[in-house]
C-alpha positions in Angstrom: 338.4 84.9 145.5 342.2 84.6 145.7 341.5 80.8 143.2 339.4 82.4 140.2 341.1 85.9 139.8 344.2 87.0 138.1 347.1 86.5 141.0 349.7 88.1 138.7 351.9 91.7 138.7 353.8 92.5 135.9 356.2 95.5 135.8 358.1 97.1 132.9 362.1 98.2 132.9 361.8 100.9 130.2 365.4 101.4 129.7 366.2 97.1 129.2 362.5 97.1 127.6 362.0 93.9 129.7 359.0 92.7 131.6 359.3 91.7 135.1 356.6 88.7 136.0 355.1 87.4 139.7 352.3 85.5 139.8 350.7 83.3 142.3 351.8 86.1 144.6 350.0 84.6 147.6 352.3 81.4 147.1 355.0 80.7 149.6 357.0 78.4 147.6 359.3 79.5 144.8 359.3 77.3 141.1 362.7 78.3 139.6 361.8 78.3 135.8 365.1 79.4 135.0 366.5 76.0 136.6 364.4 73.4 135.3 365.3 71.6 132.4 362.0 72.0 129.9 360.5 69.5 127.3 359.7 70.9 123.9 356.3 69.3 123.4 354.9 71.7 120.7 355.6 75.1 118.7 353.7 76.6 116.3 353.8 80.1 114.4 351.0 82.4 112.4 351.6 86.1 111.4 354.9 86.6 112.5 353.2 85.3 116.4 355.0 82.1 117.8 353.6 79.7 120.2 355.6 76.8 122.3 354.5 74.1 124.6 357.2 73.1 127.4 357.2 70.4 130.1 359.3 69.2 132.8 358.7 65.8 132.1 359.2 64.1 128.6 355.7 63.8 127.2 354.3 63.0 123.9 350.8 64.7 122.4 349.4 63.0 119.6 349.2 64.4 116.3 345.6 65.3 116.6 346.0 67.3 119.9 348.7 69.3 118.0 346.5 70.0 115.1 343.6 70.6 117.3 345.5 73.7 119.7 347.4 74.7 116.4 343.7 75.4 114.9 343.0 77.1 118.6 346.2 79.3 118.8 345.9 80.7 115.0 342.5 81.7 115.3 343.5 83.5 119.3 346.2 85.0 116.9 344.5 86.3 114.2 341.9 87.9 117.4 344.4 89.3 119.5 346.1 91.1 115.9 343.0 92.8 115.6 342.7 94.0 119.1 346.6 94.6 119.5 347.9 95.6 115.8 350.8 98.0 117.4 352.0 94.0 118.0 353.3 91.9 114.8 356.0 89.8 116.5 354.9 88.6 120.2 356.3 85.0 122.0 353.8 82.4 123.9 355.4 80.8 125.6 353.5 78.1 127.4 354.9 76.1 130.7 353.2 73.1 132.0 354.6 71.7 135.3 352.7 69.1 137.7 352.3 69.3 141.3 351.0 72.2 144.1 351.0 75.6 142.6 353.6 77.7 143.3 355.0 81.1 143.1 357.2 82.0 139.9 359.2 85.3 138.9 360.2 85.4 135.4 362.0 88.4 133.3 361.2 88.4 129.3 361.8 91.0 127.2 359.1 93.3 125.3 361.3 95.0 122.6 361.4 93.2 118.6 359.0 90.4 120.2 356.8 91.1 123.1 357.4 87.5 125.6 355.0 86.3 127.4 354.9 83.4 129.2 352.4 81.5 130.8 352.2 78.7 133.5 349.1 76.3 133.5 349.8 73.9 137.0 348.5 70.5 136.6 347.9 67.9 139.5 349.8 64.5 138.9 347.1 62.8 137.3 345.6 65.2 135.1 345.4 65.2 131.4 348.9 67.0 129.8 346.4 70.0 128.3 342.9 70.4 129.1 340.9 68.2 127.0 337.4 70.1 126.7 336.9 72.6 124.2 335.7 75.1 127.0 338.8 74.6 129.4 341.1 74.9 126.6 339.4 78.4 125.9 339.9 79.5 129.2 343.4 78.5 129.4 344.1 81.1 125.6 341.7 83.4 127.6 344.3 83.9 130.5 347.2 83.4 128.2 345.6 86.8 126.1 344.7 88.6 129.9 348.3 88.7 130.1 349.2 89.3 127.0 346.8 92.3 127.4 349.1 93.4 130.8 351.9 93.3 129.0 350.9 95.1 126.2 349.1 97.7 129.1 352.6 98.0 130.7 354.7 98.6 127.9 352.4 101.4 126.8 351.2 100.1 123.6 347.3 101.0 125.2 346.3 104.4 126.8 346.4 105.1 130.5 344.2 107.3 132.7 346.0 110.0 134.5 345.9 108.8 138.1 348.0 105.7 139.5 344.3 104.6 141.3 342.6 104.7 138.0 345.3 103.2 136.1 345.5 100.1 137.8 342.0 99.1 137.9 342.2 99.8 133.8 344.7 97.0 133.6 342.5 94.8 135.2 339.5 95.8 133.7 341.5 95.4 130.4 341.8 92.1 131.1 338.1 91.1 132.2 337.6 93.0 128.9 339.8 90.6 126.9 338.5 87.7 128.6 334.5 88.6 128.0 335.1 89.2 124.3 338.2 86.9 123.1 336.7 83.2 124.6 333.5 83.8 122.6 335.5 85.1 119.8 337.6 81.6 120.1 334.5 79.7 119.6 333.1 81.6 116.4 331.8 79.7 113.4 331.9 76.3 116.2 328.4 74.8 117.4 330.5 75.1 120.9 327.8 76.7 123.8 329.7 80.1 125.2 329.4 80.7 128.8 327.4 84.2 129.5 328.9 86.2 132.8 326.4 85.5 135.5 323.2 87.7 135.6 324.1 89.2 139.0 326.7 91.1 138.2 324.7 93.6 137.6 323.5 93.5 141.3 327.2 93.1 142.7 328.7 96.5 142.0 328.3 98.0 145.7 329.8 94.7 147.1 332.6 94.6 144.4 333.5 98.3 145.6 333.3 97.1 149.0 335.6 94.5 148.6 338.0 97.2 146.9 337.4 99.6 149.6 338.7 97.0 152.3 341.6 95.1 150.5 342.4 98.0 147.7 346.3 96.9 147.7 345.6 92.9 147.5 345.2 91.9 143.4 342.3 89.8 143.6 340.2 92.3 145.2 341.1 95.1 142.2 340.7 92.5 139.8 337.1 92.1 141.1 335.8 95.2 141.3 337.5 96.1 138.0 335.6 93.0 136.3 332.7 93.5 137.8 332.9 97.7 136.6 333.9 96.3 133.2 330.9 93.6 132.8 328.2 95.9 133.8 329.6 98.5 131.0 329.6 95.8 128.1 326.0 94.9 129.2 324.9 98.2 128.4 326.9 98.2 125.5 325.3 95.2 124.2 321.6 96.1 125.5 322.0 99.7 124.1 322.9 97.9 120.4 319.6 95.3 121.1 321.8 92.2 121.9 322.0 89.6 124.2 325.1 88.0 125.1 326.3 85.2 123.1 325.5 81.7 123.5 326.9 79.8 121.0 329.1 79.9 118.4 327.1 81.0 115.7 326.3 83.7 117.4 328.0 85.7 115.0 326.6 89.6 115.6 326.9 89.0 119.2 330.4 87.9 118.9 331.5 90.6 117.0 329.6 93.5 118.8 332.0 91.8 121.5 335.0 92.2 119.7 334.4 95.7 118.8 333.3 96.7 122.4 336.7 95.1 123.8 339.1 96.9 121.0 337.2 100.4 121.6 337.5 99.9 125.6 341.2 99.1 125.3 342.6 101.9 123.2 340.4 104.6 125.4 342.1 105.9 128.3 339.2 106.1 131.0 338.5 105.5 134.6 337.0 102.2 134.7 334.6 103.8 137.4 333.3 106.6 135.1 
């Protein structure tokens, strides 16, 4: 469980308006972002949103890859605008190391232009960026979970009223983000969209199980909050006569998707309820 879920707490210093980052909390070993001398490889901008690519080793992309995750991170802009339009200046910022994961703590700041920064660990022989249409989805799908804690954080979304409640909101947030942004990603494509897998609607009792016994480890809120936010958008989708989308000319489906996410994010309910 710890190797699919979100791994990551962010906390917010109201009165320096920073965010305070830790993920890979399970690590042992420190990276020391802050020490390492990073690469430029790309940067990119769209509606006032910025985007940068950094390595620790000099690397070249070609001119296509650029073109291709410019293409990529304008339309995860113009998507995450619509879903977050409190935001019109926000900072990805995009850190690609080799070798074993680690642990990293990072501070960025959340006032004129919300930061966030991301860290995608490759082994020594893998590809610079993923190379498949679907991985590279999945990688602007975490990016935007993130972005979506940030935003949670600051207080740019509403909050339930208890600390129990609030927290599985942020993750459930970010399930939400996930489920309707990668399809979104893929609109107007003939991409095939990965559907969440049929038995989640038979895993909620397990899910809160898992909760129940590891309540204060991330991984296990972030299950049972995914699992409580699936199951919801199912019914949202089955109530509106919709199955979930396939492709990427699904566009209803898609869109049903997008709304779903954008109404779930701005309400302030208890992801059990």
């Amino acid at each position: 469980m710890k190797s699919k879920l979100s791994d990551t707490e962010v906390h917010y210093i109201a009165a320096e308006e920073q965010l305070v980052w830790r993920r890979n909390t399970s690590e042992t070993q420190l990276l020391d972002v802050a020490a390492q001398q990073w690469q430029e490889l790309h940067a990119g901008q769209s509606n006032g949103w910025r985007w940068q690519l950094l390595s620790a080793e000099p690397e070249e992309l070609p001119t296509a890859t650029k073109q291709e995750w410019d293409a990529l991170f304008t339309r995860f802009v113009e998507v995450s605008r619509g879903l977050l339009p409190q935001r019109d200046k926000v900072q990805l910022t995009l850190y690609l190391p080799r070798g074993d994961k680690q642990q990293v703590r990072m501070t960025t700041h959340s006032s004129e232009r919300l930061e966030i920064p991301y860290v995608y660990w490759r082994e020594q022989a893998d590809a610079l960026l993923p190379e498949q249409f679907n991985e590279r989805v999945d990688l602007l799908a975490a990016l935007g979970a993130e972005l979506q804690l940030a935003a949670y954080v600051s207080g740019d979304l509403p909050r339930p009223n208890t600390p129990e409640a609030t927290l599985l909101k942020k993750h459930a947030n970010s399930a939400c983000w996930r489920l309707a942004v990668r399809p979104a990603l893929a609109l107007g494509t003939a991409q095939i969209i990965q559907a969440p897998p049929s038995a989640f609607s038979d895993m909620e009792a397990s899910a809160s199980k898992v909760y129940q016994e590891h309540r204060n480890e991330i991984p296990a809120q972030a299950f049972y909050a995914t699992v409580l936010l699936v199951n919801e958008a199912d019914g949202y989708m089955a109530e509106a006569d919709l199955n979930w989308p396939l492709r990427g000319s699904d566009t209803r489906e898609i869109n049903a998707l997008l709304d779903f996410c954008k109404s779930y994010l701005m309400t302030a309910k208890d992801p059990r309820t």
